[in-house]
C-alpha positions in Angstrom: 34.9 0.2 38.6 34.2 1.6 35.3 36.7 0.7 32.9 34.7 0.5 29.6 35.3 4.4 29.6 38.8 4.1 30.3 41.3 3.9 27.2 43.7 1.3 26.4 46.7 3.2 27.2 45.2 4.1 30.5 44.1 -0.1 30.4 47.9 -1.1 30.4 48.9 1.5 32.8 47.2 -0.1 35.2 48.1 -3.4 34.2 51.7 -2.2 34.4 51.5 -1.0 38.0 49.5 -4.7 38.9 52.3 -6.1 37.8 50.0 -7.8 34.9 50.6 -8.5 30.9 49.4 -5.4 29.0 49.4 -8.0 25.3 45.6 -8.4 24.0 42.4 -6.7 23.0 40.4 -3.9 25.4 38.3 -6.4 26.1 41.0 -8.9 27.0 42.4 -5.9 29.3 39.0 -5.2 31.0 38.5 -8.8 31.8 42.6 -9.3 33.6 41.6 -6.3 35.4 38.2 -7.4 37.1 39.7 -10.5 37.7 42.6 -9.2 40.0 39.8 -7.1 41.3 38.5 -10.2 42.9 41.5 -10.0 45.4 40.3 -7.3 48.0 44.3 -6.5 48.6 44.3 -5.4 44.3 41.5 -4.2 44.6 41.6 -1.1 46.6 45.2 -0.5 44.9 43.6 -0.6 41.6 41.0 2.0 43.0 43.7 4.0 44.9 45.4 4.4 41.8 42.4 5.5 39.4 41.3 7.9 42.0 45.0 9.5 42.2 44.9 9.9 38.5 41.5 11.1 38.5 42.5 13.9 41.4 45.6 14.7 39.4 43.6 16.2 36.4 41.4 17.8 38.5 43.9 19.6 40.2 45.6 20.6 36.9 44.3 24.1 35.7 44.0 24.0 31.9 44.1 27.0 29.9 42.1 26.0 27.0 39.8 23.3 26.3 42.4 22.4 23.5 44.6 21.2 25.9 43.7 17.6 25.6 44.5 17.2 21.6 47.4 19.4 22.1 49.0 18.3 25.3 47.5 15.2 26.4 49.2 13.2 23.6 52.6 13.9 24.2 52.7 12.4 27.2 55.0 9.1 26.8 53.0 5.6 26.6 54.8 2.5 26.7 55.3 0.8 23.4 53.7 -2.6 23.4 56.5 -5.4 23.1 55.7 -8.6 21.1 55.8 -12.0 22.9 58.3 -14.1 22.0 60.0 -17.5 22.2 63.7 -17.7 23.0 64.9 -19.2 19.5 63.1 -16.0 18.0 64.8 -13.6 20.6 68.3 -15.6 19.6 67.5 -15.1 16.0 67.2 -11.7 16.4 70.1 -11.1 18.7 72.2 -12.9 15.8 70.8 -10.8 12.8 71.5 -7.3 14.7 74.9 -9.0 15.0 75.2 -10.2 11.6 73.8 -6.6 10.1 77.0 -4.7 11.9 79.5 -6.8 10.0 77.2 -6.1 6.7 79.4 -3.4 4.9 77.3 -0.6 3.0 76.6 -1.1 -0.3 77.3 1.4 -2.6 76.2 2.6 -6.1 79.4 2.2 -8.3 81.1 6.2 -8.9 79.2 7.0 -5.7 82.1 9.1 -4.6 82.3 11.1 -7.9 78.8 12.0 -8.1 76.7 13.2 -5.6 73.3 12.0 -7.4 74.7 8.6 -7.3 75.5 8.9 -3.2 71.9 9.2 -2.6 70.4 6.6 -4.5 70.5 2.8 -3.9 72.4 -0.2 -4.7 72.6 -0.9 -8.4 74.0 -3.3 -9.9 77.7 -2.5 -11.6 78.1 -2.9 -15.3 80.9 -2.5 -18.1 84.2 -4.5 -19.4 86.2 -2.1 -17.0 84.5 -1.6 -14.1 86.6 -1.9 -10.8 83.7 -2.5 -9.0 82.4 -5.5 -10.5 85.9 -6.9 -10.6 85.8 -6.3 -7.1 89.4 -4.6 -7.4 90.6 -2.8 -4.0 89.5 0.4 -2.4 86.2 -0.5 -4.2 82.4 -1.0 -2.5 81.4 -4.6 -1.3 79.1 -6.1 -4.0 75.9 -7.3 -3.4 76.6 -11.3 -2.3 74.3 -14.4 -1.2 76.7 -14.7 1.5 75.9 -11.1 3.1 72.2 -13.1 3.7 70.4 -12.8 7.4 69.9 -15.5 9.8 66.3 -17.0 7.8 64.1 -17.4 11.1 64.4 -13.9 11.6 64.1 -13.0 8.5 61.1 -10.2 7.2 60.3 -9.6 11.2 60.8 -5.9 12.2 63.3 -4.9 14.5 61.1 -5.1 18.0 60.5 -8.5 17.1 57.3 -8.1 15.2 55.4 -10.1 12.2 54.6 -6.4 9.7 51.0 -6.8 8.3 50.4 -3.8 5.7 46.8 -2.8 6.2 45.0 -0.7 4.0 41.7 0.1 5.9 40.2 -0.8 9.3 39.0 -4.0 8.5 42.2 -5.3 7.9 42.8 -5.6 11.4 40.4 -7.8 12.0 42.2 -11.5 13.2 45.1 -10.1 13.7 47.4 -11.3 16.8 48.4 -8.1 18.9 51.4 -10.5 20.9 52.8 -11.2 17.5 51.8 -9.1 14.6 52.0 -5.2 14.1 50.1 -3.2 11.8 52.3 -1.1 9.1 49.6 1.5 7.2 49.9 2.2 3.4 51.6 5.0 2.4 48.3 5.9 0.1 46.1 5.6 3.2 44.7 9.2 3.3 43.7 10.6 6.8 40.3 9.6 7.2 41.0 5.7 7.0 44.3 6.3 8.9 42.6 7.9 11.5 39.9 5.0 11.8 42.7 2.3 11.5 44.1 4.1 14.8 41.2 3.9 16.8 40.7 0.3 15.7 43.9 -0.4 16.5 43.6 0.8 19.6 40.6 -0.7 20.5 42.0 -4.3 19.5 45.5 -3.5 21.7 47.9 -3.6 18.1 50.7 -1.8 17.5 50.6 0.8 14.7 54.6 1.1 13.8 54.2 4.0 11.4 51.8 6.0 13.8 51.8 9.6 12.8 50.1 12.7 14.5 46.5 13.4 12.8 45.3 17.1 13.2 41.4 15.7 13.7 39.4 18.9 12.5 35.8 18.7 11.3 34.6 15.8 10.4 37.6 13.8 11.3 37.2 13.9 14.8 
């Protein structure tokens, strides 16, 4: 079976169905699958299920050959999960409880000035101010004690280490079971659109993935 030509998405699909970790590079993919090729019994599911999907688009009647960049990407893919140990998945468990007691903090006059409602915390000042004298009916001040569990600390929400990249070569040693990739706001679409192949290709997460209108040379 040829899965060099197959994407990594389509990759972990398959993996999904085997019943097999979908965490790793294409390469890492290729090799699980061959090896639960080895069973005869796998085997002919895995081909069942190829041939099903390869019948499936053939069946399909496209009305444009732009259906594949228009269409063919919305369909949902499974975000990849990180791999974690259980006093990490415990850390976590307690920050998401510890950030729903965390009140919101609040610029001071925030309620008499709608400028001041949309920017961030800053830090009260003045002889009178309620706020810094923490006087009732006022915002919570900015405290040590409003602190995160630390081993949890600077991971994103799934569970992931963030690693800002700012080209494709950046990726390069990363860990797709632990790390994620976050791209640089200043990353024009050129680089972007290489780190998402690259990313692909090495089975990483891209948390700030955006849609890329490849025209031209971009594609």
């Amino acid at each position: 079976m040829e899965y060099d030509s197959m994407t990594v998405a389509e990759l972990k699909d398959l993996l999904r169905d085997a019943g097999l970790p979908v965490s790793g590079k294409k390469a890492d993919l290729i090799a699980r699958l061959q090896e639960a090729a080895d069973t005869p019994a796998e085997a002919e599911e895995l081909e069942e299920k190829v041939e099903e999907e390869e019948m499936d688009i053939e069946e399909d009647e496209f009305e444009s050959d732009d259906f594949f960049e228009d269409e063919w990407d919305d369909l949902h893919t499974a975000r990849q999960k990180p791999v974690l140990d259980e006093d990490t998945k415990a850390a976590l468990t307690t920050r998401a409880a510890q950030k729903k007691n965390t009140p919101s903090f609040r610029r001071q006059e925030w309620f008499r000035y709608k400028r001041l409602s949309r920017t961030g915390w800053k830090k009260p000042r003045g002889d009178d101010s309620s706020q810094r004298k923490n006087r009732k009916y006022r915002s919570a001040l900015v405290r040590v004690g409003y602190g995160k569990i630390a081993a949890a600390r600077g991971l994103h929400p799934s569970g992931f280490e963030e690693v800002l990249v700012n080209k494709s070569s950046d990726l390069e040693g990363l860990d797709p079971e632990t790390q994620a990739v976050r791209i640089a706001k200043t990353v024009g679409n050129r680089k972007r659109s290489a780190i998402h192949d690259r990313a692909d290709d090495l089975g990483l997460r891209v948390l700030n993935r955006r849609r890329i209108s490849r025209r031209g040379d971009l594609r």
